[in-house]
C-alpha positions in Angstrom: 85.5 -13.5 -0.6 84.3 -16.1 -2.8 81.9 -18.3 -1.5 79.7 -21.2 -2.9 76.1 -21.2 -2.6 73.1 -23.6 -4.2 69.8 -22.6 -5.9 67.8 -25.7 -5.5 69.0 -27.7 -6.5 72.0 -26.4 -8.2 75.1 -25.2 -7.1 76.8 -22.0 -7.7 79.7 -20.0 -7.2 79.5 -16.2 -7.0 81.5 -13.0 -5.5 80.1 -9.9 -4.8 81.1 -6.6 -5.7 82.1 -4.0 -3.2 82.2 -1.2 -6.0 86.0 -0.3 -5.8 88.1 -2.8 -4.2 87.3 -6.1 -5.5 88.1 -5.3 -9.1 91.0 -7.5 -9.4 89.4 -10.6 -7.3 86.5 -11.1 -9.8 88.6 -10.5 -12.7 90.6 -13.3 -11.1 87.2 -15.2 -10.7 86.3 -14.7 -14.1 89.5 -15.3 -15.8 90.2 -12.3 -17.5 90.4 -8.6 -17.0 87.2 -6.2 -17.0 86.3 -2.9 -18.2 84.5 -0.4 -15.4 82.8 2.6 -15.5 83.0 5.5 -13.1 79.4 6.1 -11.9 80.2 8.6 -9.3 82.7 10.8 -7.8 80.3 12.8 -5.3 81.8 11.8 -2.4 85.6 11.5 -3.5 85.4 15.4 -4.5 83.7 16.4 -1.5 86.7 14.2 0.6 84.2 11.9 2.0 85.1 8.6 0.0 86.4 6.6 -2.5 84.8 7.3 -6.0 82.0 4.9 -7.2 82.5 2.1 -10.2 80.2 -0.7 -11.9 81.9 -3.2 -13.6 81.3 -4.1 -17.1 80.4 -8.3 -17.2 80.2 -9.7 -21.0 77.3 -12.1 -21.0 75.8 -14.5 -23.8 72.8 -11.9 -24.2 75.5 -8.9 -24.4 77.3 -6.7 -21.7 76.0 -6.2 -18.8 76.9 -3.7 -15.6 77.3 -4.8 -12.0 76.8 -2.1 -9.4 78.5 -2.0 -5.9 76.6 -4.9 -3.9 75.5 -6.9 -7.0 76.7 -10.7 -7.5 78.9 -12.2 -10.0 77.5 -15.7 -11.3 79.0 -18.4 -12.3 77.4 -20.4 -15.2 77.0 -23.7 -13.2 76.9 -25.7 -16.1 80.2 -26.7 -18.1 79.9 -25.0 -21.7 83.2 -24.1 -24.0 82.4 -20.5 -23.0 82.1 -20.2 -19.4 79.4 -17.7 -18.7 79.3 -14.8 -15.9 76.5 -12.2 -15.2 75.9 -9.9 -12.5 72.7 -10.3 -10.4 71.3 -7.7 -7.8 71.7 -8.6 -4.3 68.0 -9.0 -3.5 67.4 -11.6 -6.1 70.5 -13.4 -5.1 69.8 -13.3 -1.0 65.8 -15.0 -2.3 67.0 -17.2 -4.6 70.2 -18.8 -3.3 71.4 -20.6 0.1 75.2 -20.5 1.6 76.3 -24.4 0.9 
């Protein structure tokens, strides 16, 4: 679910990645489609779940990988190039308030 929240004092809009399922939702965020990686497959060859993936986000200072739980970013500034990047979920919950 997409949700808007503000670092003080500016306003962002982010999604976070659940690691399988979301995959189409941020590329719908983000406005185009995105590679992933598989990162794990423990648990999808033992029968116990769904196998793990990071997403691949291309940023101004290159690509970058989101990991299951990490935010996606929304530049909040208007530029010609719309910028995305991941964040950990740690850095977001400290940083950032639900408007």
């Amino acid at each position: 679910m997409i949700q808007k929240f503000k670092k003080k004092p500016v306003e962002i809009e982010a999604i976070r990645f659940n690691g399988n399922s979301n995959k189409q939702e941020i590329e719908t965020f983000v406005g185009k489609k995105l590679k992933s990686e598989l990162e794990s497959e423990t648990a999808y060859v033992a029968g116990k779940g769904a196998p793990i993936f990071s997403l691949l986000i291309e940023t101004k200072e290159g690509v970058m990988k989101a990991m299951r739980g990490d935010w996606i970013i929304k530049e909040p500034f208007p530029t010609s190039d719309r910028d995305f990047y991941p964040c950990k979920n740690e850095i977001f919950v400290n940083t950032y308030d639900v408007v």
